[in-house]
C-alpha positions in Angstrom: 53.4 -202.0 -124.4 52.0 -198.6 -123.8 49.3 -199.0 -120.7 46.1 -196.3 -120.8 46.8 -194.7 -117.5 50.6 -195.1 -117.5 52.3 -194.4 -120.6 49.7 -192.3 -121.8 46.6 -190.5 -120.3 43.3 -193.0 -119.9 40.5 -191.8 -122.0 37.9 -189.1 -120.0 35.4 -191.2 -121.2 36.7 -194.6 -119.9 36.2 -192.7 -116.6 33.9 -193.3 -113.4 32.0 -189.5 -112.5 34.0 -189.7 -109.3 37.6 -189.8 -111.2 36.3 -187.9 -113.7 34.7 -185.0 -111.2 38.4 -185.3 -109.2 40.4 -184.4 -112.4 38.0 -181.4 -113.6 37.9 -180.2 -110.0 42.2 -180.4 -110.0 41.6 -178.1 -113.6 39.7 -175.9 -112.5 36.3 -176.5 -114.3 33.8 -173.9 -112.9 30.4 -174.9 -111.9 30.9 -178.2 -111.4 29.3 -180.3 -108.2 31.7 -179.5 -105.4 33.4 -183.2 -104.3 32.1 -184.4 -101.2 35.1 -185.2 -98.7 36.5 -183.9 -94.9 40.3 -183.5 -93.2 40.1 -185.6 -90.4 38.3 -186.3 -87.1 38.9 -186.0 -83.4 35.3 -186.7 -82.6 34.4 -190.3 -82.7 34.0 -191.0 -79.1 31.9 -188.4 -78.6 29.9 -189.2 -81.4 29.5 -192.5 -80.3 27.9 -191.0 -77.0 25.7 -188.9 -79.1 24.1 -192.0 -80.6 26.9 -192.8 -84.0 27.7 -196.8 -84.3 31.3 -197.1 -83.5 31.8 -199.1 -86.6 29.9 -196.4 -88.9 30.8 -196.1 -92.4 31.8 -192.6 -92.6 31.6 -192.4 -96.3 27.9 -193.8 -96.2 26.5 -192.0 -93.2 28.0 -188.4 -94.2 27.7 -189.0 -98.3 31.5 -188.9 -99.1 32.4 -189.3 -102.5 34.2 -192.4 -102.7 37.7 -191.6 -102.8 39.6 -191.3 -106.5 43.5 -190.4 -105.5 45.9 -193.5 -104.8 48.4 -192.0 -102.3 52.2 -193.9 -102.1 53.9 -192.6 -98.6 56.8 -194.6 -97.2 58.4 -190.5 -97.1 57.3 -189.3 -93.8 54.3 -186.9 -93.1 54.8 -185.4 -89.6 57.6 -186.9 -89.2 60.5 -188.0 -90.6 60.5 -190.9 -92.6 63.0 -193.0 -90.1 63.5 -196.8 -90.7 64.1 -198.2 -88.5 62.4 -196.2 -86.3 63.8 -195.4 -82.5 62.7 -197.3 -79.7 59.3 -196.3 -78.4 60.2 -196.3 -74.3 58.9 -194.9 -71.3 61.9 -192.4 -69.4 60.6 -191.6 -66.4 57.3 -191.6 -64.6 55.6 -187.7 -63.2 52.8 -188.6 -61.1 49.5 -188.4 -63.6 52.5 -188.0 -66.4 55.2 -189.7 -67.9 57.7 -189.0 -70.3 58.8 -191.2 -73.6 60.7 -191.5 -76.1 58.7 -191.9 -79.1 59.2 -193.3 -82.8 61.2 -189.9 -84.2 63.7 -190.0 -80.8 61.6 -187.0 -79.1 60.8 -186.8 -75.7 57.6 -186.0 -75.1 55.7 -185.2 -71.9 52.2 -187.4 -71.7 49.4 -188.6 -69.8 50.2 -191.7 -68.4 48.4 -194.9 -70.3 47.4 -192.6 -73.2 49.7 -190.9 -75.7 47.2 -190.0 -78.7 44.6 -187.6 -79.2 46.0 -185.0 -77.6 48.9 -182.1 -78.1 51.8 -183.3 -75.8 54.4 -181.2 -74.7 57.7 -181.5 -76.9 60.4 -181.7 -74.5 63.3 -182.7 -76.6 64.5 -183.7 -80.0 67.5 -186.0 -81.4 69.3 -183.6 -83.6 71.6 -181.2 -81.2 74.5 -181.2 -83.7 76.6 -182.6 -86.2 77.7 -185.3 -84.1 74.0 -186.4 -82.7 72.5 -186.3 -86.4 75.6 -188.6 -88.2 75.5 -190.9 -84.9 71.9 -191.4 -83.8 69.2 -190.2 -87.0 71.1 -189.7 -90.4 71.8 -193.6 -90.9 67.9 -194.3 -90.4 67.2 -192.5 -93.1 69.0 -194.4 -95.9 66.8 -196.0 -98.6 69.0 -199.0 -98.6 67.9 -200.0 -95.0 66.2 -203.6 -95.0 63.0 -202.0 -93.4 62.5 -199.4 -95.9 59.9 -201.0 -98.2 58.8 -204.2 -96.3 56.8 -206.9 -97.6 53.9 -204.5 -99.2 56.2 -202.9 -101.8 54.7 -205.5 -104.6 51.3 -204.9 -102.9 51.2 -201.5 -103.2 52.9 -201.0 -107.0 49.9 -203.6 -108.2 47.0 -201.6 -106.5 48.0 -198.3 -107.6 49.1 -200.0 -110.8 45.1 -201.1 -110.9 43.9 -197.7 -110.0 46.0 -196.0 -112.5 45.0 -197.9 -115.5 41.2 -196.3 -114.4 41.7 -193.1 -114.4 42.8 -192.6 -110.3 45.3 -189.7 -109.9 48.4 -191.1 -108.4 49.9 -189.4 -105.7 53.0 -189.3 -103.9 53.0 -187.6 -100.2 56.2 -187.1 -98.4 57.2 -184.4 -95.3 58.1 -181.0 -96.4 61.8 -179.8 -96.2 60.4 -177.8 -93.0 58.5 -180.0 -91.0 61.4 -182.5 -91.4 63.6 -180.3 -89.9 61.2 -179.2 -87.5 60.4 -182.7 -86.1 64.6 -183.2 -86.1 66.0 -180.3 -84.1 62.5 -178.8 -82.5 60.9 -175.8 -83.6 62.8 -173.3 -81.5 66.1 -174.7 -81.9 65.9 -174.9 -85.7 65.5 -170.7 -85.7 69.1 -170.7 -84.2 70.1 -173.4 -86.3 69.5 -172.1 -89.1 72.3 -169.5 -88.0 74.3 -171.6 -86.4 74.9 -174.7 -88.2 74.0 -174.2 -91.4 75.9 -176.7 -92.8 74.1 -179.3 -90.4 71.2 -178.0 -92.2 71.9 -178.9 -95.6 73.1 -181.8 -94.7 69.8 -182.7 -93.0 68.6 -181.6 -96.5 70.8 -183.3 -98.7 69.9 -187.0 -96.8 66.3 -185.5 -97.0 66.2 -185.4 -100.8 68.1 -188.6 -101.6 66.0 -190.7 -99.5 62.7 -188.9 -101.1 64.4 -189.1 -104.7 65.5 -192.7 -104.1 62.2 -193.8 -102.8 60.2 -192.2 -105.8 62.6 -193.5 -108.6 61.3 -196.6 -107.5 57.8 -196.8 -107.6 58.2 -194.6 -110.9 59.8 -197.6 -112.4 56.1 -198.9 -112.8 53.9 -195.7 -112.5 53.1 -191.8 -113.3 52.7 -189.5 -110.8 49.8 -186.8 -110.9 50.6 -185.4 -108.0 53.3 -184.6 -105.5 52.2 -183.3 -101.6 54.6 -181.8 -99.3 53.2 -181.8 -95.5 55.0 -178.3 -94.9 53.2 -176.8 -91.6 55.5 -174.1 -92.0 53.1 -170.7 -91.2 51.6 -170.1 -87.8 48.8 -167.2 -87.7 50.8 -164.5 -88.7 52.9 -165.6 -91.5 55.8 -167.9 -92.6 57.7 -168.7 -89.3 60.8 -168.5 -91.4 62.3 -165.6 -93.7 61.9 -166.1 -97.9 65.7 -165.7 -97.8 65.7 -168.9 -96.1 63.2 -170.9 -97.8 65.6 -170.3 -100.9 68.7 -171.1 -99.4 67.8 -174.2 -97.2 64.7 -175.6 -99.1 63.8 -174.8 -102.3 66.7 -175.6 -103.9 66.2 -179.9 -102.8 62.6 -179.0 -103.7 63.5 -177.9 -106.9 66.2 -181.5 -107.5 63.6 -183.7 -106.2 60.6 -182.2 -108.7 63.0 -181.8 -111.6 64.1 -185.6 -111.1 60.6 -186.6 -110.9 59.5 -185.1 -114.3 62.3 -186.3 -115.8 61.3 -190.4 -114.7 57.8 -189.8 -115.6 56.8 -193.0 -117.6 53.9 -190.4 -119.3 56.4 -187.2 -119.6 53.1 -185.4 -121.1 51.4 -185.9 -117.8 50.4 -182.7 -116.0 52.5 -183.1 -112.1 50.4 -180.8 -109.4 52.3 -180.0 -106.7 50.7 -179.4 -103.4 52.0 -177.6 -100.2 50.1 -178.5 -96.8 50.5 -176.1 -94.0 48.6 -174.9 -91.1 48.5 -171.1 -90.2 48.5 -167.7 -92.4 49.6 -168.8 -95.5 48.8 -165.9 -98.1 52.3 -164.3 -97.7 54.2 -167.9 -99.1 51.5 -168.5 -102.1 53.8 -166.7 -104.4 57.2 -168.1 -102.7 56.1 -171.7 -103.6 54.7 -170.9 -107.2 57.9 -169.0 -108.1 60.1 -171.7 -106.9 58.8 -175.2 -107.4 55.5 -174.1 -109.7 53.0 -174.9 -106.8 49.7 -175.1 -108.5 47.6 -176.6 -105.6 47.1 -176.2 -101.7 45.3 -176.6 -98.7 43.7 -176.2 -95.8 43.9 -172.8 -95.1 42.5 -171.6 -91.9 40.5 -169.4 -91.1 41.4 -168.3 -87.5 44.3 -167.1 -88.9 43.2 -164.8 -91.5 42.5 -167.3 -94.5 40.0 -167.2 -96.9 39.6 -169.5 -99.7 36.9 -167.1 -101.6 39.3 -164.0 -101.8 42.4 -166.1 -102.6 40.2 -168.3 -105.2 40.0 -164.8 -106.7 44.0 -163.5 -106.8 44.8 -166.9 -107.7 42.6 -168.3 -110.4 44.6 -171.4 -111.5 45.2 -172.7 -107.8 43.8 -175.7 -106.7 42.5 -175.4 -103.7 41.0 -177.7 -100.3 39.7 -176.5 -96.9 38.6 -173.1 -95.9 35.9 -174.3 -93.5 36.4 -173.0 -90.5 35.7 -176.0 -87.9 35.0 -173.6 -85.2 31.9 -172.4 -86.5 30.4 -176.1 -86.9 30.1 -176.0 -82.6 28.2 -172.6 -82.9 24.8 -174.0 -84.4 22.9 -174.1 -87.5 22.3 -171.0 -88.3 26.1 -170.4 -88.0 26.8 -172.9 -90.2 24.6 -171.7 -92.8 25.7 -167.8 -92.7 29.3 -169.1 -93.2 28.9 -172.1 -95.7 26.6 -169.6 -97.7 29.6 -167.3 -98.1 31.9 -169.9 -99.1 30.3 -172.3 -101.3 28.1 -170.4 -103.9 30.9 -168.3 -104.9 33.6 -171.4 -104.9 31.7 -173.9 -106.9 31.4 -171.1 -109.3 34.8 -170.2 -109.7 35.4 -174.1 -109.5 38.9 -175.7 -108.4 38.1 -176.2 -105.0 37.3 -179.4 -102.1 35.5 -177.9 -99.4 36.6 -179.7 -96.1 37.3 -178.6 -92.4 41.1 -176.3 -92.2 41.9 -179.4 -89.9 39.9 -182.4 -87.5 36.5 -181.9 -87.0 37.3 -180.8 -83.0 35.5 -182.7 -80.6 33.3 -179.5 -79.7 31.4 -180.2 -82.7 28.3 -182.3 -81.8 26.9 -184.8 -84.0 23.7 -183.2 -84.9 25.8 -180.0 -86.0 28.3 -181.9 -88.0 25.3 -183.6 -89.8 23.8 -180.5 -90.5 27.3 -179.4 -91.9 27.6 -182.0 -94.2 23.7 -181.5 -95.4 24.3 -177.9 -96.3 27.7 -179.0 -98.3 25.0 -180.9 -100.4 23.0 -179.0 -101.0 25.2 -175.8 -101.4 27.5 -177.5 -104.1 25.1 -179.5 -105.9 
């Protein structure tokens, strides 16, 4: 039995506006009312201090849209997708420090008691060689391990089985070939890796892509995917911190596997896959990289301390879906800050259409309450 939503695309009119407003806003539909979202926070107990209930409903208090993407993950974000995952354990104690072993085998250098919401200092990582990776990470990143899909599998397939038959774009996020490696072998150590031991690399890659292409066969068994979103982080703010010679050889060709695979499963093969690349940093100089080789048609956040502006690339790239763009520095600065920079951004966006605006990253805890409410009042009215 062919389901609407599944097999085959669910009526725009059997819609909610929210779905509908997500898929026009993913096509590019100019003028539209800009969707109402954000990144991420690092400000709640501030906030709380400023006078926000600690049990606040974000959504209601800063008029969200309610959410309209179903996001499978199980494939790693940050970090690799291990299971099981290595022993959280505390290595040796530095006065106001210590230093652990956290769930992807790093050692990391933290404040004693407290090990979030902060940058810790990346002291070492589990892939050295050939002999660390087969003997202490590559086996924890089978698909066939017992932990893999838990008890939730079932769970999961039947809500995003529910949301799909009403019009919800289905989404599956995974870690990009880069950060993978990244979070592996350390972002130093990879440069000279990729030298070095290239074959490590590809083997790194190879276990990379049959975990992800294992893991998405799976839940494509019972669903279509809209959308597939690599967490890449692979530009800082001067450009790609690798060469394009590179991205071709060690990435995009598992990229390029894993996507082909994926269309190729679809249970609605007419169904339009975005794909998405995440990444901090200057990103203008890998927009055409990603397009060439894996047909990237969306992207985000793009920040704006390092050179990135959402209006001018809206402009070269007219078919690119894009979120972010706000830079969440200016949010500390005051209202009429806010306004000079929102007024440059928004107008000109929600004309062109094809764009979320939201912070390039967390709200940073410099932003007060008052200014972030302001924020979120001139997103209103700015984008209809």
């Amino acid at each position: 039995m062919k389901i609407e939503g599944i097999h085959t695309p669910l009526p725009f009119e059997k819609m909610d506006e929210h779905t509908k407003r997500l898929r026009q806003t993913y096509a590019i539909t100019p003028g539209i009312r800009l969707i109402r979202r954000e990144f991420g926070f690092f400000t709640e107990e501030i906030w709380c201090e400023q006078g926000l209930h600690e049990n606040t409903d974000y959504e209601e208090e800063f008029k969200y849209d309610p959410y309209r993407k179903y996001g499978f993950w199980k494939l790693g974000w940050c970090e690799a997708a291990f299971s099981p995952v290595f022993p959280t354990l505390t290595l040796e104690e530095r006065g106001e420090h210590e230093v652990i072993q956290d769930f992807a085998g790093r050692k990391l250098l933290v404040f004693k008691g407290r090990r979030r919401g902060f940058m810790p200092e990346y002291i070492d990582h589990p892939v050295k060689d050939m002999k660390t990776w087969e003997e202490n990470v590559k086996w924890r990143l089978s698909p066939n391990t017992s932990e893999r899909f838990g008890n939730d599998f079932e769970k999961t397939i039947s809500e995003g089985t529910e949301k799909a038959k009403q019009g919800w774009m289905i989404t599956q996020h995974l870690i990009g070939g880069y950060m993978y490696l990244r979070s592996l072998i350390g972002p130093q150590e990879l440069l000279y890796a990729f030298y070095d031991q290239p074959e490590l690399i590809h083997d790194c890659m190879k276990t990379w892509f049959e975990l992800a292409d294992a893991v998405i066969a799976r839940v494509q068994k019972h669903l279509t995917f809209d959308e597939i979103f690599f967490a890449e982080d692979i530009c800082y703010n001067h450009g790609c911190l690798i060469s394009p010679e590179m991205m071709k050889e060690f990435l995009f060709p598992y990229y390029q596997q894993l996507i082909k695979n994926l269309r190729t499963r679809q249970l609605d093969p007419s169904r339009h896959l975005y794909v998405q690349v995440d990444t901090d940093g200057f990103a203008n100089p890998v927009i055409d990289l990603y397009r060439d080789a894996i047909n990237m048609d969306a992207m985000s956040p793009f920040e704006v301390a390092s050179g990135c502006s959402v209006v001018e690339i809206g402009k070269k790239y007219p078919n690119l879906f894009i979120s972010g763009g706000i830079d969440k520095r200016v949010l500390a600065k005051g209202k009429d800050a806010i306004d000079k920079h929102l007024e440059s951004i928004l107008p000109a966006m929600r004309e062109r259409g094809g764009y979320i605006p939201t912070c390039d990253h967390g709200v940073p805890a410099e932003v007060s309450l008052d200014n972030y409410r302001y924020y979120r009042k001139r997103c209103i009215e700015l984008g209809g």
